[in-house]
N, C-alpha and C positions, 0 to 999 in steps of 0.2 A: 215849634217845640211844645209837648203837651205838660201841661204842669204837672206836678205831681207832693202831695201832702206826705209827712213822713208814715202818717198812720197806714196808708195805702200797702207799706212794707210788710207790716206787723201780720205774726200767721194768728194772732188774737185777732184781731179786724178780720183777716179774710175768711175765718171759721163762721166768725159772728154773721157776715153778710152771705153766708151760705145758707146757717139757721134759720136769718132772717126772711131769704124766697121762701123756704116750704113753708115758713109758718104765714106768712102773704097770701099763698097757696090754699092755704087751712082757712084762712081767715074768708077769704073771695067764696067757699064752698059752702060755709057757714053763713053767709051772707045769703046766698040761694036757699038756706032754710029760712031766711029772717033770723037768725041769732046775731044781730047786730052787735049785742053788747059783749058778746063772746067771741065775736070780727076785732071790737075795736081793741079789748083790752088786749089780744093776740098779738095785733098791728105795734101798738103801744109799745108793748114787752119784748117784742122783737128786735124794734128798733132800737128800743133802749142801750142792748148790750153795743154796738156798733158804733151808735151816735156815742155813749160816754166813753169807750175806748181813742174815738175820733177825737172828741173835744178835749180828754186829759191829754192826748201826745202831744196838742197844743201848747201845755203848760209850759212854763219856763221852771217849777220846782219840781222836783221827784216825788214831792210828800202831796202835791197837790194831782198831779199824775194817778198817785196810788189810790187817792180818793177815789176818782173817778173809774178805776178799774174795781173797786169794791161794789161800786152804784153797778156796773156793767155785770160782776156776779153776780150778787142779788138781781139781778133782774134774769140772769137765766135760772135760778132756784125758780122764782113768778111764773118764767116759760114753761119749767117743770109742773109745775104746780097746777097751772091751766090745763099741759095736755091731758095728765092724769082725769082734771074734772072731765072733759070732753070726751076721754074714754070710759070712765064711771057712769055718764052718761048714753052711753051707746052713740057718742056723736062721732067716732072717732077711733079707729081700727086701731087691736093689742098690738102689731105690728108697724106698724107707722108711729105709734106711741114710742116703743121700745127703742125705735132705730131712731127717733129726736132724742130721747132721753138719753141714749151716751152718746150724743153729738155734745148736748146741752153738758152732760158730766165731763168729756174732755174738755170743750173750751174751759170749765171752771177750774179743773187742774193747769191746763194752759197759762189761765190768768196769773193762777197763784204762783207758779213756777215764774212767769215774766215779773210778777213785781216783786222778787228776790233777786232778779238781774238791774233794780234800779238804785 
């Protein structure tokens, strides 16, 4: 029997861990310029949203849940934020920008709408 965590369920989780490949993706490309520190904080902020969606459904209170769905927003504004620099940069195609950035704007409506359901 394969276990399975409740977050696993959640379409806030499985958005965030879709985000979080291409921005892996982005970050592994970026590495092949040497922009390491434009890899890591990628890596970082990717994770972010996924790992604090994972670690609040852990919670036993709703208020402490919700916390950590705040942290998981805020971090996809960060992801926001990044790509935009990467593409002011020319590091980083208007189109590939565009199609993360309403990825990144739906999960944050997602979130908001799920911690009204708690």
């Amino acid at each position: 029997m394969k276990s399975k965590f409740r977050f696993q369920d959640l379409e806030i989780w499985k958005l965030a861990i879709e985000i979080a490949d291409e921005l892996f993706d982005i970050a592994d490309g970026l590495e092949q310029k040497h922009l390491f520190r434009f890899a890591e904080q990628l890596r970082a902020a990717g994770m972010s949203m996924s790992n604090n969606i994972a670690e609040g459904s852990g919670s036993e209170w709703k208020k402490e849940f919700k916390n950590f769905l705040n942290i998981a927003r805020r971090s996809a504004f960060e992801n926001a934020n990044i790509l935009i620099i990467l593409n002011r940069r020319k590091l980083l195609a208007e189109d590939v920008v565009e199609r993360l950035l309403d990825k990144l704007d739906k999960e944050c409506r997602m979130i908001t709408n799920f911690k009204k359901t708690l």
